[in-house]
C-alpha positions in Angstrom: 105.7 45.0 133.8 104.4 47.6 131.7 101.4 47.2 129.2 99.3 49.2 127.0 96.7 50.8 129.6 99.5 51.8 131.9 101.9 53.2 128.8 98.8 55.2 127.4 95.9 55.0 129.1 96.6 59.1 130.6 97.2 59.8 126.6 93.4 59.1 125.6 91.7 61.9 124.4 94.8 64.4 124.5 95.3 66.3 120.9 98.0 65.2 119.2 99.0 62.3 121.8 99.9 59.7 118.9 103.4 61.0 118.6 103.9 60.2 122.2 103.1 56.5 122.0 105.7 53.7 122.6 106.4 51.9 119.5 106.0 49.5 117.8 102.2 50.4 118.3 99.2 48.6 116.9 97.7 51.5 115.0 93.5 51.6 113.9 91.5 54.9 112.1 88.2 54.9 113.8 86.6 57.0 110.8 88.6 54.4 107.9 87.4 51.4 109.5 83.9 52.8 110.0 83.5 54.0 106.6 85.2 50.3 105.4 82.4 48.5 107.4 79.8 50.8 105.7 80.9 50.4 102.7 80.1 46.8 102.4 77.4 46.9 105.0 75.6 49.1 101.9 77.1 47.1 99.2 75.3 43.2 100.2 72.1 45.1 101.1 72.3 46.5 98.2 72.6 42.8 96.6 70.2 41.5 99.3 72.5 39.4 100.7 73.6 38.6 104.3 76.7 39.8 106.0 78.6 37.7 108.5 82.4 39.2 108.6 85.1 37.0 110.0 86.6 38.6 113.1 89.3 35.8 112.6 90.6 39.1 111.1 90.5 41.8 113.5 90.0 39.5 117.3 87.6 42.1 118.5 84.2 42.5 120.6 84.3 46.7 120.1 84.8 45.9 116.2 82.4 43.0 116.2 80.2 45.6 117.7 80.3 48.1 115.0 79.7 45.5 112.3 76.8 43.7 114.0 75.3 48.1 114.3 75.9 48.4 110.6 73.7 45.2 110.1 75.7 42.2 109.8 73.7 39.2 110.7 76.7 38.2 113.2 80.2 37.3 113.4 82.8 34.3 111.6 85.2 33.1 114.0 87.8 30.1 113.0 88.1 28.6 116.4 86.3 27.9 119.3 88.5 29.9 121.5 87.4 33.1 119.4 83.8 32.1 119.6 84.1 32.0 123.4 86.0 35.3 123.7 83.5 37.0 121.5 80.4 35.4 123.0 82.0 36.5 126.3 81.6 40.0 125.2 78.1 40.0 124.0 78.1 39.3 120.8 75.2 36.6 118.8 74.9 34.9 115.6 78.5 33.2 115.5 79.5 30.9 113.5 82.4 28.9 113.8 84.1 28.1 110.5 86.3 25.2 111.2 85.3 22.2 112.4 85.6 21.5 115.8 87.0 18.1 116.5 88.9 17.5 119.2 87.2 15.9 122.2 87.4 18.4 124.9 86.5 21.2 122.4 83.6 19.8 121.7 83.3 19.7 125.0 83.4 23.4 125.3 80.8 24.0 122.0 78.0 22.1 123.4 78.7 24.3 126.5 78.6 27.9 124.2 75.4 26.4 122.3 74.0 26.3 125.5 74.4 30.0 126.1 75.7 31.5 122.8 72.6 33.2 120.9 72.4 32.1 117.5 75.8 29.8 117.5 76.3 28.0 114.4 79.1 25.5 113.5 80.4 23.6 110.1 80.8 19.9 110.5 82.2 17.4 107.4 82.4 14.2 109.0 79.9 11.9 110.1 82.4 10.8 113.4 82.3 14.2 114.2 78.8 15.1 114.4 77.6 12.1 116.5 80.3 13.4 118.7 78.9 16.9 118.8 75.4 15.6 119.1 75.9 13.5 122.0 77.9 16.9 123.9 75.1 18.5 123.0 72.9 16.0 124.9 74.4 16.3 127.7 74.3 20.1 128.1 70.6 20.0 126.9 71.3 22.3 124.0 71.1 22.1 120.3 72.9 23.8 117.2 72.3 25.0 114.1 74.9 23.3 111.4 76.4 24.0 108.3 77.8 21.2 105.6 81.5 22.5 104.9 82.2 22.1 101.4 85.8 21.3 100.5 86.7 24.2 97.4 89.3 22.2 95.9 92.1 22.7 98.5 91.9 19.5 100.7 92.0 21.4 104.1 88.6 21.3 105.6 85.2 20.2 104.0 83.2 17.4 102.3 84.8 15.8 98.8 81.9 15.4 97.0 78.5 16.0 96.5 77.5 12.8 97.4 79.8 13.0 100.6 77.4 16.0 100.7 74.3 13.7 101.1 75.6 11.7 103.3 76.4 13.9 105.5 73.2 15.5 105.5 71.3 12.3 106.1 73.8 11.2 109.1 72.6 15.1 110.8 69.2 14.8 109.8 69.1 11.1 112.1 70.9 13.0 115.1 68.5 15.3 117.8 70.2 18.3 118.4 72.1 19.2 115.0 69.6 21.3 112.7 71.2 21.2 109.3 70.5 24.9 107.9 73.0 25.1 104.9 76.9 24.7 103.2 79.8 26.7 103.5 82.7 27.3 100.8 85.2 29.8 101.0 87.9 29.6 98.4 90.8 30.6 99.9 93.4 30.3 97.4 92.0 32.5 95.0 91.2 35.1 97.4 94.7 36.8 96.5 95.0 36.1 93.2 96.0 39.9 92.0 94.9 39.8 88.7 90.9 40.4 88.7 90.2 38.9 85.4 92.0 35.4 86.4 90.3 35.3 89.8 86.7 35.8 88.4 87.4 33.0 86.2 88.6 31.1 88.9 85.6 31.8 91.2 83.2 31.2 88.1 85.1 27.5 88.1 84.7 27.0 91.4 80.9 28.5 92.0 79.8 25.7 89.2 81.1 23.2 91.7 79.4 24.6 94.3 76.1 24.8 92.3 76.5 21.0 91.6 76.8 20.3 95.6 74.0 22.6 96.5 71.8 20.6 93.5 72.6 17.3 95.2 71.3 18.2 98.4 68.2 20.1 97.4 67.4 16.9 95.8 68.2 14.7 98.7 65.4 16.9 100.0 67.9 19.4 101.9 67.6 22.6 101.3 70.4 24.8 101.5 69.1 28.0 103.0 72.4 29.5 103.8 75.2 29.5 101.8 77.8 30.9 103.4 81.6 32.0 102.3 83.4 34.4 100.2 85.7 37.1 101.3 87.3 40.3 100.8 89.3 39.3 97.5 86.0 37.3 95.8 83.5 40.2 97.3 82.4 41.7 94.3 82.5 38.6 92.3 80.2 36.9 94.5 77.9 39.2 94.5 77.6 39.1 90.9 77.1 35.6 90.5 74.5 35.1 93.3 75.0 32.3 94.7 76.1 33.0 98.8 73.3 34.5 101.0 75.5 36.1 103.3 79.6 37.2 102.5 82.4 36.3 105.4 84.8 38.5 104.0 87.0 40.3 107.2 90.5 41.7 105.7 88.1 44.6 104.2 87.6 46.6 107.7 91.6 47.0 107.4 93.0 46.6 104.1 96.8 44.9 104.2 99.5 45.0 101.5 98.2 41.8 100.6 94.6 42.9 99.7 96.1 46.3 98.5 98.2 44.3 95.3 95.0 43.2 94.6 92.3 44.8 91.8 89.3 44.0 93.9 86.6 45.7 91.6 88.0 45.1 88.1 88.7 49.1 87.1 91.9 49.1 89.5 89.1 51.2 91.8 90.4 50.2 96.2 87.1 50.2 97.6 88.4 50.2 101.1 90.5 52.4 103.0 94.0 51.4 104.7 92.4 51.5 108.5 95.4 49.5 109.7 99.2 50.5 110.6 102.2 50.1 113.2 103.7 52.8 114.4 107.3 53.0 114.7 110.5 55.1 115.5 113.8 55.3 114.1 116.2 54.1 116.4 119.6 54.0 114.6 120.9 56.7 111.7 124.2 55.9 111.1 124.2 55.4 107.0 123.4 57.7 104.6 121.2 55.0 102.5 120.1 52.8 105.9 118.2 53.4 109.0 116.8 51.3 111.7 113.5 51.5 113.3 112.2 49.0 116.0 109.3 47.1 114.3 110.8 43.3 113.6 109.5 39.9 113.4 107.6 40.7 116.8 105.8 43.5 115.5 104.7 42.5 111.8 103.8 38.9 110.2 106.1 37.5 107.8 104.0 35.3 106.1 102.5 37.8 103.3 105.9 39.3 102.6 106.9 43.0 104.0 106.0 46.2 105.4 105.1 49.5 103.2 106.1 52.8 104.9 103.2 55.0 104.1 104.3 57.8 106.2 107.2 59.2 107.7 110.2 58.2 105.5 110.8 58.7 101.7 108.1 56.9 99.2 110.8 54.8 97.6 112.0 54.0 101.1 112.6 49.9 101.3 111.4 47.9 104.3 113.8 44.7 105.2 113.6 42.4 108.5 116.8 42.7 110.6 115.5 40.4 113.1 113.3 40.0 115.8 113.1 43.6 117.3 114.2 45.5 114.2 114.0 46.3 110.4 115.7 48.8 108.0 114.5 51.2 105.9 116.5 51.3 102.7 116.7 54.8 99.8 119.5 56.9 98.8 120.4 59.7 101.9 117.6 58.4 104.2 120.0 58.8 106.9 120.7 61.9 106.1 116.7 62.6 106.1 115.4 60.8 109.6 116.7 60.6 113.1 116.8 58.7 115.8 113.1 59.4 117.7 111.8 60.0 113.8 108.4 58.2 113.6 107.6 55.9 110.8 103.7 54.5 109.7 103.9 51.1 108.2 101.1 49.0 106.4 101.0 45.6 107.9 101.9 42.7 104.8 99.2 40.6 106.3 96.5 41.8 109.4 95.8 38.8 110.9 98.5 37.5 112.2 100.1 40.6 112.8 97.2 41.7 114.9 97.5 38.5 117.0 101.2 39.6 118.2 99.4 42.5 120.0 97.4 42.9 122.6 95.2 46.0 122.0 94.2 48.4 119.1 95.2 52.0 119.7 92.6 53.8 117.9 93.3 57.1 116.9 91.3 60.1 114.7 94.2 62.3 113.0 96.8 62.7 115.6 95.1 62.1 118.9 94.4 58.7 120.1 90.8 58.6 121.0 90.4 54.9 122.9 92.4 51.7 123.2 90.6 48.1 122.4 91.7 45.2 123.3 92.3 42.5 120.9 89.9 40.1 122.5 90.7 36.8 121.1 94.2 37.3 121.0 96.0 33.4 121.1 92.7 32.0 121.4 93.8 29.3 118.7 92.4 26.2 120.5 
């Protein structure tokens, strides 16, 4: 069965060898994403504020890498399967950003605390962190905690501020949890296109916050980290000072759904497009319609569809046609492309379309320079 190393490992380093991958191809610009994780690298020093990017995003010890060399204090990861793949590779200051509940993944944290430089967790339920505590016991190890604050959405995280407290009291009676802080990441309003109405949600929502934080520090817990935001809030939590460290991860790529967004205010995209598939034309029979071979396999569907940014007309139309295939839609683009023709998409949303394959072929112009895998791919449990 053939895979990535054996389609194009003899390709690496040969000029102008992208045009003779196999498509659909998992595309990544070395020099885009470096200059994306500068960028913001500069941008929270700048504010004196901690970096910790969520590689929920990109799945990746040789990306993790890069960010961790351009200063971040560590990693995000949503799931303990991540955390493991990523502390696998070498890489410290984790922290896990969903609770871990289940009893034989907690099983498996107390195990990584035990090994995992500078693991951290989020907990919201007293059940849960006896549960963790007592793993933790038995492996010998402790962990640094964080408080998960529920933003309004009712998915994960305390209700309250005096849920808040409680919890805090319930992990300050337990031996090996050390609470060090809260997290709140407002995930709704990451996406919210217009900037004006998502600053003035965030402003709404960072008054809660402030109101949780105050109940704790009077409690007598002080919240030394304060942990969340992301690529769409970036600038707007930076402004209002309130996180010490940013978990934003969508900026090393920059997806359709981050590109419909004014980020900065001025309409300014701070952040390159890093992030493609590569695919081919496989059927020109229509003048207005042709097919190329990148489907449901090869792109999410959940943050709508594919832009062609090169290789097909700019009013050119992306629809689904199934699992292996799409069309591209514009008056006489059948008479303009051919079968073999390749196409450059931007991926609707990187995430999950990054977890449908297994490595990054990372290219510089038209030669592909090295191929990464994506390390945590399917590690959902």
């Amino acid at each position: 069965m053939s895979d990535d190393l054996t389609l194009h490992a003899h390709l690496v380093g040969r000029q102008g060898s992208r045009a003779d991958l196999n498509t659909p191809v998992l595309i990544l610009d070395r020099a885009a994403l470096d200059r994306n994780i500068a960028a913001l690298a500069a941008l929270a020093a700048a504010h004196g504020v901690g970096l910790r990017p969520h590689a929920k995003t990109h799945k990746s010890v040789d990306i993790a890498k890069r960010q961790l060399g351009a200063g971040a204090l560590g990693v995000c990861c949503a799931k303990i399967g991540e955390a493991e793949a990523l502390a696998g590779g070498g890489i410290k200051g984790i922290l896990i950003t969903s609770p871990v509940a289940a009893p034989r993944a907690i099983e498996r944290l107390a195990s990584l605390a035990a090994r995992a430089d500078g693991l951290m967790a989020v907990v919201d339920h007293p059940l849960v962190a006896a549960r963790i505590d007592a793993a933790l016991a038995t492996e010998g190890a402790a962990l640094d905690v964080l408080i998960d604050i529920d933003p309004g959405i009712a998915r994960t995280g305390v209700a309250s501020p005096e849920a808040a407290v409680a919890l805090a009291r319930v992990i300050a009676d337990l031996p090996t949890l050390r609470l060090r802080g809260v997290q709140y990441y407002c995930g709704s309003q990451q996406h919210i296109e217009d900037y004006a109405e998502r600053r003035a949600a965030i402003v709404e929502r960072t008054g809660y916050l402030r109101t949780v934080i105050a109940a704790l520090a009077e409690a007598g817990f002080a919240s030394d980290i304060v942990s969340g935001s992301g690529t769409g809030t970036h600038r707007i939590d930076l402004e209002l000072g309130v996180f010490t460290e940013l978990q934003a991860g969508s900026y090393v790529f920059m997806d359709k759904q981050y590109l419909d967004c004014d980020l900065t205010g001025d309409g300014e995209i701070p952040f390159e497009t890093a992030l493609g598939v590569d695919a081919r034309v496989v059927s020109a029979n229509h003048a207005a319609l042709v097919t190329i071979d990148a489907g449901f396999k090869a792109l999410s569907t959940d943050g709508g569809v594919a832009v062609v940014r090169q290789g097909a007309p700019e009013d050119a139309r992306f629809a689904f046609m199934g699992d292996e295939h799409a069309a591209l839609v514009a008056p006489g683009i059948g008479e303009r492309l051919a079968p073999g023709d390749p196409v450059t998409l931007t991926v609707p949303h990187c995430d999950p379309t990054i977890n449908l394959y297994d490595h990054y072929h990372v290219v510089e112009g038209d030669t592909l320079v090295a191929i990464w895998p994506v390390s945590a791919r399917g590690r959902g449990r």
